[in-house]
KOLNUTI-388429 format. One line per field, with one value per atom (N, C-alpha, C): residue in one letter; x, y, z; residue number from 1. Coordinates in Angstrom, 2 decimals. Example, Ala and Ser with C-alpha at 12.3 -4.5 7.8 and 13.67 -1.06 7.14 Angstrom:
fimi	(A,A,A,S,S,S);
c1	(13.19,12.30,13.20,12.85,13.67,12.90);
c2	(-5.69,-4.50,-3.30,-2.25,-1.06,0.03);
c3	(7.80,7.80,7.80,7.08,7.14,7.87);
ronu	(1,1,1,2,2,2);
This chain:
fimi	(X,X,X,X,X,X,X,X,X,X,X,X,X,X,X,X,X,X,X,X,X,X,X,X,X,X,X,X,X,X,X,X,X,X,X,X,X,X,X,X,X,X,X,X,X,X,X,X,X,X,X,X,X,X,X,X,X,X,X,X,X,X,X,X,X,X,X,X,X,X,X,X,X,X,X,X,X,X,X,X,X,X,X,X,X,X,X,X,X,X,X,X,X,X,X,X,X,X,X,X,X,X,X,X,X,X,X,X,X,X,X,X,X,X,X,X,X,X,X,X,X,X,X,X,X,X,X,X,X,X,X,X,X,X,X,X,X,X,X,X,X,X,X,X,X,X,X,X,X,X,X,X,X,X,X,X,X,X,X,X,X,X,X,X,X,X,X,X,X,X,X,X,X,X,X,X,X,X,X,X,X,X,X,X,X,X,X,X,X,X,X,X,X,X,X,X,X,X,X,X,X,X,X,X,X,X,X,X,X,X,X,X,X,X,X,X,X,X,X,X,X,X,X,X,X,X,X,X,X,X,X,X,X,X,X,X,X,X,X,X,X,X,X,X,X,X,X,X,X,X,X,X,X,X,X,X,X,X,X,X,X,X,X,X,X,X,X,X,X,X,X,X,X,X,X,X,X,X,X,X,X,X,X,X,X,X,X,X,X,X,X,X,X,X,X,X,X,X,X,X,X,X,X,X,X,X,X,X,X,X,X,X,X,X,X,X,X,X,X,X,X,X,X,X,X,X,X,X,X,X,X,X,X,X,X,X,X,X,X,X,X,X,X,X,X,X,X,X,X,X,X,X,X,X,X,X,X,X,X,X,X,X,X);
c1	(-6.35,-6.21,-7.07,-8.01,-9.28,-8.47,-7.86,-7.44,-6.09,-5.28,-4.43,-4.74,-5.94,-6.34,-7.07,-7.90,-8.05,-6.69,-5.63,-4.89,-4.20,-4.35,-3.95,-4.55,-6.28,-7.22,-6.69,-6.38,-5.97,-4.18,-3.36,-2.07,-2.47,-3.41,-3.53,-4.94,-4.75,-6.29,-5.08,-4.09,-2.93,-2.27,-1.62,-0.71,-1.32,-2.63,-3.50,-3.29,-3.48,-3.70,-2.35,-1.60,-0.16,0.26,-0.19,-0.10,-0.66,-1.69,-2.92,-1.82,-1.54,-1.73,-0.20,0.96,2.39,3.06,3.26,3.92,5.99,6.08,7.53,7.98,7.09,7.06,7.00,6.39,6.70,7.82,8.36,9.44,10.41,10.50,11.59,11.29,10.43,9.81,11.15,10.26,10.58,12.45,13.62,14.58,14.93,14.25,14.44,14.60,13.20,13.29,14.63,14.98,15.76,17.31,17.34,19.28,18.96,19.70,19.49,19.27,18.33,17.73,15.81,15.59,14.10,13.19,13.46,12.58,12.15,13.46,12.96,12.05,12.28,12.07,10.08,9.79,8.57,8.26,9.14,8.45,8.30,8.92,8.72,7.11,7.20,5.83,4.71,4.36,3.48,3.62,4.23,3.89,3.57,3.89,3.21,1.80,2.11,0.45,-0.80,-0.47,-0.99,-1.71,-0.30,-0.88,-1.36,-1.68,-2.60,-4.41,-4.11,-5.67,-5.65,-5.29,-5.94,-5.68,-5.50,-5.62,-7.02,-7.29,-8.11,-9.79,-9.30,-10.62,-11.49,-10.72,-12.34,-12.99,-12.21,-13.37,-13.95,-14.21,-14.64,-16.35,-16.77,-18.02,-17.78,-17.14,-16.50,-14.69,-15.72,-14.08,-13.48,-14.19,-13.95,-12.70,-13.12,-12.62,-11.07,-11.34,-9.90,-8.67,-9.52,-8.66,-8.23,-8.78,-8.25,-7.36,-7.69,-6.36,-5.41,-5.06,-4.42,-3.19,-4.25,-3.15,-2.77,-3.40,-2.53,-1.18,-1.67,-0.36,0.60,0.66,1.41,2.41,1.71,1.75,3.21,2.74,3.49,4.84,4.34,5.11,6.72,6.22,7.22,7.83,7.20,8.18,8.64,8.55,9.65,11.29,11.23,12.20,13.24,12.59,12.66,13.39,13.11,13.59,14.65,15.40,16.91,16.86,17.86,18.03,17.61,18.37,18.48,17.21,16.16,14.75,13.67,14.48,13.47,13.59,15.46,15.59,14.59,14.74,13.31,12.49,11.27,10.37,10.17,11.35,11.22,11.12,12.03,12.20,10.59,10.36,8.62,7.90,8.07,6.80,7.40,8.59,8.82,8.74,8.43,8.00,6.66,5.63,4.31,3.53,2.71,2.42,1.55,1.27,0.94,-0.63,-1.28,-3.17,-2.92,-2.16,-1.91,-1.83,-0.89,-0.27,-1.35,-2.45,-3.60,-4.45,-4.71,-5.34,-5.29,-4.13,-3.30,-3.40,-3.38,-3.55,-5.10,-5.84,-7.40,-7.86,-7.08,-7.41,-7.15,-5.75,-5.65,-6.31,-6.95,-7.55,-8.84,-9.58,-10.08,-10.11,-9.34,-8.70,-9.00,-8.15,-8.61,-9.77,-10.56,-11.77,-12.90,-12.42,-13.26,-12.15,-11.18,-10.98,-11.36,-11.62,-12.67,-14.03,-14.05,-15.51,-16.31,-15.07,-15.21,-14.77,-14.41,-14.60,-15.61);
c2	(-4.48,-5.31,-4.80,-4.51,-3.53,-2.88,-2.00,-0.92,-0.98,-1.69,-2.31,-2.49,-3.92,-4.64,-3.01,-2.38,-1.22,-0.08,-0.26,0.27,-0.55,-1.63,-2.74,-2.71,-2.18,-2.52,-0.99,-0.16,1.26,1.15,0.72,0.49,-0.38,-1.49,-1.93,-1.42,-0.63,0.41,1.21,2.10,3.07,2.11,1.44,0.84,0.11,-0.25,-0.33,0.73,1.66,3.40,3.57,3.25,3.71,2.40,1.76,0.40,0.69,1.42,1.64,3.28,4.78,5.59,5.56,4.89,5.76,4.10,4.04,3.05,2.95,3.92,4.34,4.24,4.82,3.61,2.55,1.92,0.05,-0.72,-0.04,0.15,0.04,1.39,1.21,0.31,0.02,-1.68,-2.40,-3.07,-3.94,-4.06,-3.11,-2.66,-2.68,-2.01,-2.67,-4.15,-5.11,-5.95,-6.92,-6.28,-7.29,-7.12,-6.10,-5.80,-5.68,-6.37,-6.46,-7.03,-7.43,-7.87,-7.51,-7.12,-6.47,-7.20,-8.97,-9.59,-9.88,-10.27,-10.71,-9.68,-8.43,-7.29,-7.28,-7.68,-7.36,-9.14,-10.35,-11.40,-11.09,-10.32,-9.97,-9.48,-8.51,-7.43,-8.47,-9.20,-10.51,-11.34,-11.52,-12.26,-11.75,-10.80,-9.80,-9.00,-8.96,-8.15,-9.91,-10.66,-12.32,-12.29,-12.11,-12.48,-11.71,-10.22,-9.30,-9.85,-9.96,-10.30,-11.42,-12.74,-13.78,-13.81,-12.75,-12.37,-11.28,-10.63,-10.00,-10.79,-11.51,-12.72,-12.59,-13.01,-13.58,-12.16,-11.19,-10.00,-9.29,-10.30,-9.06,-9.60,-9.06,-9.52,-10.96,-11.01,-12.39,-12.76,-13.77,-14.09,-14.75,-15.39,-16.45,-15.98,-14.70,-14.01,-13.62,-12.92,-12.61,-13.45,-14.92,-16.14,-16.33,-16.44,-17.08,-15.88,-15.01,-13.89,-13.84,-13.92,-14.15,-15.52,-16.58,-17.57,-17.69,-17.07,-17.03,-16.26,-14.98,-14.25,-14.89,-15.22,-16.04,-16.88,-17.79,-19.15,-18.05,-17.11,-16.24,-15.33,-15.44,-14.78,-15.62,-16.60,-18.09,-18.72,-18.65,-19.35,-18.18,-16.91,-15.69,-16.56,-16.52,-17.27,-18.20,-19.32,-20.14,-20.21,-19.02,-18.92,-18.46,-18.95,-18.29,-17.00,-16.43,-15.16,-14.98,-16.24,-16.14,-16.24,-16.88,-17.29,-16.02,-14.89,-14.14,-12.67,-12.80,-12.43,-12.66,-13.80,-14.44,-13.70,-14.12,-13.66,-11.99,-11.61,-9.74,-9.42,-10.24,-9.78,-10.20,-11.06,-12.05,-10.42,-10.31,-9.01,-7.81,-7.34,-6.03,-6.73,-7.55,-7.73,-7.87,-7.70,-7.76,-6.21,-6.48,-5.39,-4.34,-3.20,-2.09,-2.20,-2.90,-3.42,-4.43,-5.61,-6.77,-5.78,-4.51,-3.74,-3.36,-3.01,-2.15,-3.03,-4.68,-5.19,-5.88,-6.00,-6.27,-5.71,-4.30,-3.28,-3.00,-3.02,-3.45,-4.28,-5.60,-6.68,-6.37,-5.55,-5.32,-4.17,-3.14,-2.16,-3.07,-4.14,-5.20,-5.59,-6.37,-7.35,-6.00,-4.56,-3.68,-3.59,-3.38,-2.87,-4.02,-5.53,-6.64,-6.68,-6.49,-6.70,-5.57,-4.21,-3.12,-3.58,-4.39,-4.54,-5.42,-6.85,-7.06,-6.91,-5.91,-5.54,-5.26);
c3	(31.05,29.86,28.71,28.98,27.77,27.35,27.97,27.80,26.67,27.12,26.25,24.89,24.98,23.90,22.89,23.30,22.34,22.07,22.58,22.00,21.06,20.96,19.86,18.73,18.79,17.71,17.31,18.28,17.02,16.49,16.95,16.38,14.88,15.08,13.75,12.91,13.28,12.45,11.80,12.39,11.84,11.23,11.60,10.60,9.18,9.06,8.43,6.90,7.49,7.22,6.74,7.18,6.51,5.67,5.71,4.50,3.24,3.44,2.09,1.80,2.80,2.29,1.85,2.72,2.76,2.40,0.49,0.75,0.93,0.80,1.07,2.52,3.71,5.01,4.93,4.37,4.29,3.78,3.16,2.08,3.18,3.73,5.49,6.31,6.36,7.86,6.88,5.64,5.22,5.38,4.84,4.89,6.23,6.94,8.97,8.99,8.65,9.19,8.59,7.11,6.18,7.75,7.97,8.42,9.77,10.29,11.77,12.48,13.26,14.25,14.50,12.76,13.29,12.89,12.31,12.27,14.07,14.47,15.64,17.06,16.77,17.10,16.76,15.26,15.19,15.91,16.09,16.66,17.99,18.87,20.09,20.05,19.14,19.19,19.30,18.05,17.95,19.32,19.78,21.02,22.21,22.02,23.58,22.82,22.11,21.28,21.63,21.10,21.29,22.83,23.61,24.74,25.57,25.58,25.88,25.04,23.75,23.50,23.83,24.19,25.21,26.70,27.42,28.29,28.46,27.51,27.57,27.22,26.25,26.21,26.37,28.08,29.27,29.73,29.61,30.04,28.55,27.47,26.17,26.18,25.07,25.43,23.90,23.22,22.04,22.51,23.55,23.62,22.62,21.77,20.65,20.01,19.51,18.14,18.96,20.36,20.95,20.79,21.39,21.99,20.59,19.57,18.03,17.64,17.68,17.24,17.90,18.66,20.29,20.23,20.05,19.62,18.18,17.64,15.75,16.01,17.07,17.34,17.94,19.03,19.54,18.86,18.21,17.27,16.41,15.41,14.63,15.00,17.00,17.52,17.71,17.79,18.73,17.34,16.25,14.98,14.48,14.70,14.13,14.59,15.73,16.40,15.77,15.25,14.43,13.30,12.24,11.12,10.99,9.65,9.62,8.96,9.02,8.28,6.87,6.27,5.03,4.21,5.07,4.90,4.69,6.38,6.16,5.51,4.65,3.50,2.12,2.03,1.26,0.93,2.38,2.44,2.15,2.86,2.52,1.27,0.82,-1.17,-1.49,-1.61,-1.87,-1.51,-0.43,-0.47,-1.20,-1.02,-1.89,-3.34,-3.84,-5.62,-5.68,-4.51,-4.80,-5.44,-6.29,-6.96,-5.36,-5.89,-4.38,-4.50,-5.60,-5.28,-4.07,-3.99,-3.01,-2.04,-1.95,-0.45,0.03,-0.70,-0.18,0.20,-0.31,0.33,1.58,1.51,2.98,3.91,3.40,4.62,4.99,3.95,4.17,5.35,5.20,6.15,7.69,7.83,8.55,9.06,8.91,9.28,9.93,9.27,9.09,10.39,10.88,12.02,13.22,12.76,14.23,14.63,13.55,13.86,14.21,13.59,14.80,16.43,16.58,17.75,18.28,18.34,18.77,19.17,18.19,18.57,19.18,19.49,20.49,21.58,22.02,23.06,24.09);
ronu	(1,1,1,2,2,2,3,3,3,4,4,4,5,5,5,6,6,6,7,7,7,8,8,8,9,9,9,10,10,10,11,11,11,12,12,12,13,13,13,14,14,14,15,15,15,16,16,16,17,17,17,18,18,18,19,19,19,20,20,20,21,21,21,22,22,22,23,23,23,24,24,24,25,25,25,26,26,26,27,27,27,28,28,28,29,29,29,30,30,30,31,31,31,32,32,32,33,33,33,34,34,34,35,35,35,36,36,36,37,37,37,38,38,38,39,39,39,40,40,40,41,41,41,42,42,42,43,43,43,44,44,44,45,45,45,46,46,46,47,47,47,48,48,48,49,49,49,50,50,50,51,51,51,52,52,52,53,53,53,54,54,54,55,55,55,56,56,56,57,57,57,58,58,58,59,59,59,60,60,60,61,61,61,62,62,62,63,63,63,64,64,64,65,65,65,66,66,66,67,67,67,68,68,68,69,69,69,70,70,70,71,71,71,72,72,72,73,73,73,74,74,74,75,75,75,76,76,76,77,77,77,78,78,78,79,79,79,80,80,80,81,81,81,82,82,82,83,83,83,84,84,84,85,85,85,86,86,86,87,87,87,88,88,88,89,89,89,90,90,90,91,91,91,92,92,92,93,93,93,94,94,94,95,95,95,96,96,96,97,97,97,98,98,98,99,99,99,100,100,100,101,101,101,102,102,102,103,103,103,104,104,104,105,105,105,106,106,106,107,107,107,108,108,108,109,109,109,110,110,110,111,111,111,112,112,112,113,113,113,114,114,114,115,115,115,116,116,116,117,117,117,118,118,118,119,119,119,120,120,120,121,121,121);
């Protein structure tokens, strides 16, 4: 489960990294998630990413911080589900009109988020 959970804190350390450096990759997520099936695709991801860090928890040395990221994921993972298409059309457009300072801070946070779940480990 460690083992896992730090390959989680580096998937969102890189994707982090490609948020701030490559915004023409995000550009394609976003375009993925609009056609298809890849909202629900990244809600899968969120819920198995969730429940590896509260599984991992009880062996970190902060379980606090795991268990709360863990069930935010979850929580994010299980209402992907939820939403209609047309909604998370929406939402896709909402982020491709955000200016690319917001993209970088976003991706900040998230580089952010890897590097406390690294560290508690």
């Amino acid at each position: 489960m460690i083992f896992l959970t730090k390959l989680i804190a580096m998937f969102l350390i890189g994707m982090g990294c490609v948020l701030i450096l490559r915004q023409k990759a995000l550009k394609k997520m976003l375009v993925y998630v609009k056609t298809g099936n890849g909202f629900y695709v990244l809600g899968v991801v969120k819920l198995v990413f969730g429940t590896i860090l509260v599984a991992a928890s009880s062996l970190c040395t902060r379980p606090g911080i795991l268990m709360t990221l863990g069930t935010i994921s979850v929580a994010a993972g299980v209402i992907s589900f939820f939403i209609k298409k047309k909604q998370v059309v929406k939402i896709v457009e909402w982020w491709e009109a955000r200016p690319e300072r917001i993209l970088h801070l976003i991706g900040t946070v998230q580089i952010l988020i890897g590097v406390l779940i690294a560290a508690s480990i």
